[in-house]
VOBA-211425 format. One record per residue: residue number from 1; residue in one letter; x, y, z of N, C-alpha, C in turn. Coordinates in Angstrom, 3 decimals, always signed. Example, Ala and Ser with C-alpha at 12.3 -4.5 7.8 and 13.67 -1.06 7.14 Angstrom:
// VOBA-211425
<pt 1, A, <+13.190, -5.690, +7.800>, <+12.300, -4.500, +7.800>, <+13.200, -3.300, +7.800>>
<pt 2, S, <+12.850, -2.250, +7.080>, <+13.670, -1.060, +7.140>, <+12.900, +0.030, +7.870>>
***
This chain:
// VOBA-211425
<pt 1, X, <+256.351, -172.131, +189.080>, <+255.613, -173.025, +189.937>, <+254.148, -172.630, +189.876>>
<pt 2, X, <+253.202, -173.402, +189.664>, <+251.564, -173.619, +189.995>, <+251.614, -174.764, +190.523>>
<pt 3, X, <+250.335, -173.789, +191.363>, <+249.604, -174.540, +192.791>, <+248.197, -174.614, +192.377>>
<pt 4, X, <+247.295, -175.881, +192.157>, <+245.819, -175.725, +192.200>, <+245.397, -176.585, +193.248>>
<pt 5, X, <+243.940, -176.309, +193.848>, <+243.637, -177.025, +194.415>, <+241.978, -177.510, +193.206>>
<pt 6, X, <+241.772, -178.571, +193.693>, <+240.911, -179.024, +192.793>, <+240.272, -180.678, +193.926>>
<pt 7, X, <+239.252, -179.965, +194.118>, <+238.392, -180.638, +195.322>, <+239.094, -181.241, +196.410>>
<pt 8, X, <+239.331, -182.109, +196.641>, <+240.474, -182.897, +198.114>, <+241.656, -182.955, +197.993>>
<pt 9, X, <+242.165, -182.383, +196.816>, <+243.615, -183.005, +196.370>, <+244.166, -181.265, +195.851>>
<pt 10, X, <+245.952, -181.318, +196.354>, <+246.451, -180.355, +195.896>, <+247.036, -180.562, +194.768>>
<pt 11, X, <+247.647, -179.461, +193.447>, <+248.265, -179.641, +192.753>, <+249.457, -178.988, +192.434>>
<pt 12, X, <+250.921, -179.309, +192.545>, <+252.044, -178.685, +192.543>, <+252.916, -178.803, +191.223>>
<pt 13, X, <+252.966, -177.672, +190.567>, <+253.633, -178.141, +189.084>, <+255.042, -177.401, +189.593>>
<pt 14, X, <+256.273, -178.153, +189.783>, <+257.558, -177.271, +189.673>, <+258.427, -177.277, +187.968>>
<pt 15, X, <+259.404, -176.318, +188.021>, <+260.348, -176.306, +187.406>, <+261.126, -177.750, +187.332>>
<pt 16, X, <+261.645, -178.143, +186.388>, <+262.491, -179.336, +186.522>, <+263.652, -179.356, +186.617>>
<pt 17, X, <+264.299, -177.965, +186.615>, <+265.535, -177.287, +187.115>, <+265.841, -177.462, +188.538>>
<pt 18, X, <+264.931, -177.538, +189.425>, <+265.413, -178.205, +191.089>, <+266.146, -179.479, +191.067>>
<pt 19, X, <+266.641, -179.725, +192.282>, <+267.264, -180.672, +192.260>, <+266.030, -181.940, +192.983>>
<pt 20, X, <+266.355, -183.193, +192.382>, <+265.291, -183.929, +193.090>, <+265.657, -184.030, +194.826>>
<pt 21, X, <+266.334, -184.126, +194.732>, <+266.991, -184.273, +196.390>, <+266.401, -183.711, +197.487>>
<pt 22, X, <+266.035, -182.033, +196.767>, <+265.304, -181.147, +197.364>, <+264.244, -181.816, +197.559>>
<pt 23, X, <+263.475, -181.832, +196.393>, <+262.236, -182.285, +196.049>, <+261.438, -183.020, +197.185>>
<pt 24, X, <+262.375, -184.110, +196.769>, <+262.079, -185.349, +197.936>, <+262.004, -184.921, +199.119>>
<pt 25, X, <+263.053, -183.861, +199.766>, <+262.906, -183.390, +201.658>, <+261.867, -183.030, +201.817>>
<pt 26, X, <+261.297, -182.003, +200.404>, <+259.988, -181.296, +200.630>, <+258.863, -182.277, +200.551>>
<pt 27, X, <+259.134, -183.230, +199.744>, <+257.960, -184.064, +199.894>, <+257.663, -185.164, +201.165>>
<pt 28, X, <+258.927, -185.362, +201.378>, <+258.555, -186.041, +202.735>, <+258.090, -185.098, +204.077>>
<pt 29, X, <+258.644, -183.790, +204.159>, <+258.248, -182.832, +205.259>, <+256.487, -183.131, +204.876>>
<pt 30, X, <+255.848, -183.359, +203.644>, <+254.725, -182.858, +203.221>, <+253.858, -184.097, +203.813>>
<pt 31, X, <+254.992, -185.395, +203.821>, <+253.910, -186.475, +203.617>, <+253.701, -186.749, +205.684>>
<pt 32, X, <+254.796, -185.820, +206.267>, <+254.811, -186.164, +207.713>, <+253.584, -185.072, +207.886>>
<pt 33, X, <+253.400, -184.276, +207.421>, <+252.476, -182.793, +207.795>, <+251.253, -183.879, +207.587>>
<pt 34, X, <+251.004, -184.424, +206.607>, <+249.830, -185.440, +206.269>, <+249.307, -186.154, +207.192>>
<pt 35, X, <+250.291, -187.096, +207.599>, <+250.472, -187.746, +208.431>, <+249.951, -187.683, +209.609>>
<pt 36, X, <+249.922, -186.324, +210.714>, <+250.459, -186.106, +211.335>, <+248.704, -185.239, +211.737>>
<pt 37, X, <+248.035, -184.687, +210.318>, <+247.193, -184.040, +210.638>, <+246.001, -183.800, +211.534>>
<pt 38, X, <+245.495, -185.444, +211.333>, <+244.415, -185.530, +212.501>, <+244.609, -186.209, +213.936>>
<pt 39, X, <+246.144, -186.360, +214.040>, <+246.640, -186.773, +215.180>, <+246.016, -186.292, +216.352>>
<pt 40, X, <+245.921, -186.894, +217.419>, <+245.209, -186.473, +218.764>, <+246.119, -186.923, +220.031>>
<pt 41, X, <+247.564, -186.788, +219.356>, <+248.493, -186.629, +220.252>, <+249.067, -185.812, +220.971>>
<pt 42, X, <+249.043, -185.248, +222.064>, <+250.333, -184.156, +222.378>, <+251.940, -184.463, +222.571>>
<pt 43, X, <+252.326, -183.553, +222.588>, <+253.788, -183.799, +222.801>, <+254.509, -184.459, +223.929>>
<pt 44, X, <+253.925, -184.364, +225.078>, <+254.042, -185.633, +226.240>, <+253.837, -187.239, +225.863>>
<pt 45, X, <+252.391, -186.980, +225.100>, <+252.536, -188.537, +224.109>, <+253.510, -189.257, +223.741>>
<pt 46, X, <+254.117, -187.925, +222.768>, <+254.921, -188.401, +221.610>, <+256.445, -188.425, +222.389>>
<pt 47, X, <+256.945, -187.642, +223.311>, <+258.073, -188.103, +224.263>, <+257.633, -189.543, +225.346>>
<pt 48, X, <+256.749, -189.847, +225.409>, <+256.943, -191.016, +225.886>, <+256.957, -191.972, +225.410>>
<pt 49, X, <+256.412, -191.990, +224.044>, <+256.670, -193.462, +223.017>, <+257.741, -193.226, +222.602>>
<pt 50, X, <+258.384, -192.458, +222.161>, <+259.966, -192.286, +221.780>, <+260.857, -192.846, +223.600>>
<pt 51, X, <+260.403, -192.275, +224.258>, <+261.323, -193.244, +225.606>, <+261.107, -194.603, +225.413>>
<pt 52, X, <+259.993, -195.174, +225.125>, <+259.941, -196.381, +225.242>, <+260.529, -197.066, +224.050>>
<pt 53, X, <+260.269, -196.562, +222.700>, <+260.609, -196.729, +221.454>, <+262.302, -197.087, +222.102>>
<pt 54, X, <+262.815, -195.775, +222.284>, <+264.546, -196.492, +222.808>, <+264.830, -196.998, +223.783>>
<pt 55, X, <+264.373, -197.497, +224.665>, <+264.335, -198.216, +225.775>, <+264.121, -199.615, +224.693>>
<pt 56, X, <+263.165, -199.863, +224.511>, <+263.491, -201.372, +223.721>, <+264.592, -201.744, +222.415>>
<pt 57, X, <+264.886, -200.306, +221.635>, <+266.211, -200.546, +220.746>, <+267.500, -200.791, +221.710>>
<pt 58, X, <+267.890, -200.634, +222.706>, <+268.498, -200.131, +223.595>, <+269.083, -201.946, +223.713>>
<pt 59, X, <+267.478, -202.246, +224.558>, <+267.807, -203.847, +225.055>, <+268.075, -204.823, +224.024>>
<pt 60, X, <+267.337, -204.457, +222.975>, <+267.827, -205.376, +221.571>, <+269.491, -204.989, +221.184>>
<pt 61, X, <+269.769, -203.691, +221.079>, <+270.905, -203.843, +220.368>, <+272.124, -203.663, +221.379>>
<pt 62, X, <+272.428, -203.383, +222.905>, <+273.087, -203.181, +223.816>, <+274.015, -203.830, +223.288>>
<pt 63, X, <+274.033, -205.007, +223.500>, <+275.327, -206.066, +223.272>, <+276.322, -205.714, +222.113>>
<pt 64, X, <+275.481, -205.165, +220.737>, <+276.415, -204.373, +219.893>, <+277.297, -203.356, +220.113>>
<pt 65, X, <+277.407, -202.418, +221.378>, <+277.971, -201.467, +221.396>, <+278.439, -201.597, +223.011>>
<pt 66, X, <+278.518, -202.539, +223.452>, <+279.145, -202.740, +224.768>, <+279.502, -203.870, +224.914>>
<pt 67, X, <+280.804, -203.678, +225.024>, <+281.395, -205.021, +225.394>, <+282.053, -205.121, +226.956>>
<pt 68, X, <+280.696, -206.537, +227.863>, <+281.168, -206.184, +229.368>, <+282.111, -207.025, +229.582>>
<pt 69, X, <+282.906, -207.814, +228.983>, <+283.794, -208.553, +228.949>, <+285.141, -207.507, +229.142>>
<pt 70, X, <+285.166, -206.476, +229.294>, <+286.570, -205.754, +229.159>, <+287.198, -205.566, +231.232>>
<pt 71, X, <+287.760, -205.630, +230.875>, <+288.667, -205.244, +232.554>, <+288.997, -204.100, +232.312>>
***
């Protein structure tokens, strides 16, 4: 494995002996770290859009997984 960095951008050369599967987890962990970097969220933020986030999957998909028709 080589690592360069070369002005704004990193460079990762692996083996081609990994499995891509791996690959991919690592690259997505990489692309959320990205993501994620200049965020100006805290973690109270981010638990309350996730409450709300399922609070509205919740009301959309309820009817799929409950049926009030039962006695």
């Amino acid at each position: 494995m080589t690592i360069q960095q070369s002005g704004s951008e990193i460079v990762i050369r692996l083996s081609s002996r990994l499995k891509l599967k791996d690959i991919k987890e690592f690259i997505d962990y990489l692309t959320y770290k990205e993501a994620i970097a200049d965020s100006k969220a805290t973690q109270t933020d981010i638990d309350k859009l996730a409450r709300e986030v399922n609070k509205g999957w919740w009301k959309s998909n309820r009817v799929r997984f409950v049926n009030e028709n039962c006695d």
